[in-house]
C-alpha positions as CSV (number, residue, x, y, z in Angstrom):
1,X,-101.5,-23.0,61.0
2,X,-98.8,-20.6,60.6
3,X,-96.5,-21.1,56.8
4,X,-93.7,-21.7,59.7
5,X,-94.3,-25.3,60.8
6,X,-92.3,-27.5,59.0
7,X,-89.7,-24.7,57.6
8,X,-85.7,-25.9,58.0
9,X,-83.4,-23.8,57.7
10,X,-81.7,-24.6,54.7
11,X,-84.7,-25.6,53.0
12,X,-85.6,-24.3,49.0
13,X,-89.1,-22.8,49.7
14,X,-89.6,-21.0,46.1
15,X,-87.8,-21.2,42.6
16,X,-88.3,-19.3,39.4
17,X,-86.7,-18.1,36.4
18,X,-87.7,-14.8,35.0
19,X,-86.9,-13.9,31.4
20,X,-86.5,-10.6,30.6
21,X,-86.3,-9.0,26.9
22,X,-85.4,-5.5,25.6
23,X,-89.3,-4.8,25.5
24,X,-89.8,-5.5,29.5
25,X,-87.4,-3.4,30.0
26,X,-89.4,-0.3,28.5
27,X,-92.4,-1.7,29.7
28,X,-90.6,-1.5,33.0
29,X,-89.5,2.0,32.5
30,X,-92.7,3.5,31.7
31,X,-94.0,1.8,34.8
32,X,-91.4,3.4,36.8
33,X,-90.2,6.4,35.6
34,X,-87.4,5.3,34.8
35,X,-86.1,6.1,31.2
36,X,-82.7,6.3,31.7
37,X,-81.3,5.4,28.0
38,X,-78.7,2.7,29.5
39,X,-81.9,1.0,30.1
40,X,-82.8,0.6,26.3
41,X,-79.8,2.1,24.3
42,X,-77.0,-0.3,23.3
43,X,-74.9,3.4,22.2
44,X,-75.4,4.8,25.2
45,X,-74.5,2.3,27.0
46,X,-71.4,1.8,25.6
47,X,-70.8,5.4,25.5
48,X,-70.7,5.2,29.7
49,X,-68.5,2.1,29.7
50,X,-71.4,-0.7,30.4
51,X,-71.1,-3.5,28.4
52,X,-74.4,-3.4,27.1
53,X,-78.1,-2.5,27.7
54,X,-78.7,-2.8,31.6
55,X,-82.0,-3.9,33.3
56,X,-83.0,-1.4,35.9
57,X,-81.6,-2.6,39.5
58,X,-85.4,-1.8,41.0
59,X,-86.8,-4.1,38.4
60,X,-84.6,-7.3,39.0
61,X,-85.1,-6.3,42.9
62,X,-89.1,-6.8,42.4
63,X,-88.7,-10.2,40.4
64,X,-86.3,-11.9,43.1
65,X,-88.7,-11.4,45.6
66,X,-91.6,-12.3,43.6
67,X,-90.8,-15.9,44.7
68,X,-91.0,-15.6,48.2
69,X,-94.7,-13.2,47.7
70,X,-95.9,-15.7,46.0
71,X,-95.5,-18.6,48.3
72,X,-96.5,-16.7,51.1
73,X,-99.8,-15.7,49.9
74,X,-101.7,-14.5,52.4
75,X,-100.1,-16.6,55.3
76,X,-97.9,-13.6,56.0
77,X,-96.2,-10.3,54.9
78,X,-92.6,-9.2,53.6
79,X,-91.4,-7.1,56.8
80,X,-88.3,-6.3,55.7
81,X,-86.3,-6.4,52.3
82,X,-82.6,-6.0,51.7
83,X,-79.9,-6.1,48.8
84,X,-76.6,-5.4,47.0
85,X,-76.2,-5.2,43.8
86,X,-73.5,-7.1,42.9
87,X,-73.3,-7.2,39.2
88,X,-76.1,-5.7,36.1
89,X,-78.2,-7.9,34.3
90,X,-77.4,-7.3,30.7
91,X,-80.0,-7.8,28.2
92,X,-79.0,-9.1,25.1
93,X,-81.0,-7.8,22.2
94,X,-81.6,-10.8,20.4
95,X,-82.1,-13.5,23.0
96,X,-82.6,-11.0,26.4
97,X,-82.0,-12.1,29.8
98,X,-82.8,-14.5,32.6
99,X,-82.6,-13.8,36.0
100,X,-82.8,-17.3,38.0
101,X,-84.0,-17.0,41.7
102,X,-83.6,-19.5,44.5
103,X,-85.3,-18.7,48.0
104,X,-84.1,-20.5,50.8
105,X,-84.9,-20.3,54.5
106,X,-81.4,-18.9,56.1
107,X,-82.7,-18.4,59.8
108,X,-86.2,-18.8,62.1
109,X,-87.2,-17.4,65.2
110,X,-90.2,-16.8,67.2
111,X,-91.3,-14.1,65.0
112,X,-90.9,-15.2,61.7
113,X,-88.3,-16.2,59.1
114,X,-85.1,-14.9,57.3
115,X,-85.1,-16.0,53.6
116,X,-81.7,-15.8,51.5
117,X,-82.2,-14.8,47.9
118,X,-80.0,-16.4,45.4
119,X,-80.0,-14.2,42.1
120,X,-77.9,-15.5,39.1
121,X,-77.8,-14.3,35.7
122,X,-75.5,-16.1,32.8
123,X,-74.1,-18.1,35.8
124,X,-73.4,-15.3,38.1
125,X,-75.2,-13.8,41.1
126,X,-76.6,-10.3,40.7
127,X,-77.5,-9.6,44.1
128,X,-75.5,-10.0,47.2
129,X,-76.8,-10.0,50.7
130,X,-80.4,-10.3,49.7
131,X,-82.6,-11.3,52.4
132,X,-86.1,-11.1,52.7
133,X,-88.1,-11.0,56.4
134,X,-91.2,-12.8,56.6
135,X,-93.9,-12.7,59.4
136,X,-96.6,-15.1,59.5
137,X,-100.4,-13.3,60.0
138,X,-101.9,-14.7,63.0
């Protein structure tokens, strides 16, 4: 049975909020690579103009798909994955971040299925154009 019967477009298939603190962030960076001070600096980031301590764009990339991974299991595979990043997540020192993400079948074919991210953070998306292609296994 593929994870495509029964799919409408239109229809909510994952959502999940991810919290994110200042100490994710350089969990995140040693992970990655990635230890560009705006990522754990309030100073410097207000030195370059930001207005505040920015999560990395790869990491809130990962967590909106996360959603969609995890429902699919091991019914199918993530073919394709696109964004824009429309706005930073800042991460407050005290009380962090949450990045809230919606996943919600936006087109189906023969082959598989398009599914529309919706990222928001303190009531505004983060991501633009995020869309996620999904092909059933056989």
């Amino acid at each position: 049975m593929s994870i495509l019967n029964g799919l409408e477009v239109g229809q909510v298939v994952a959502e999940r909020a991810f919290p994110i603190s200042r100490d994710s962030l350089v969990r995140y960076a040693g992970a990655s690579g990635d230890f560009n001070a705006i990522h754990y600096r309030d100073d410097v980031a207000a030195a370059v103009g930001l207005p505040g301590v920015l999560a990395h764009g790869m990491l809130t990339m990962g967590l909106a798909v996360q959603p969609v991974v995890d429902w699919l299991g091991s019914a199918g595979w993530v073919s394709d994955y696109q964004v824009r990043f429309t706005r930073p997540v800042v991460v407050d020192p005290q009380h962090g971040a949450t990045v809230t993400v919606t996943a919600t079948v936006g087109a189906l074919d023969d082959a598989g299925a398009r599914i529309d991210l919706t990222a928001v953070c303190d009531d505004q998306t983060v991501l633009g154009k995020a869309h996620v292609r999904v092909t059933p296994l056989a």
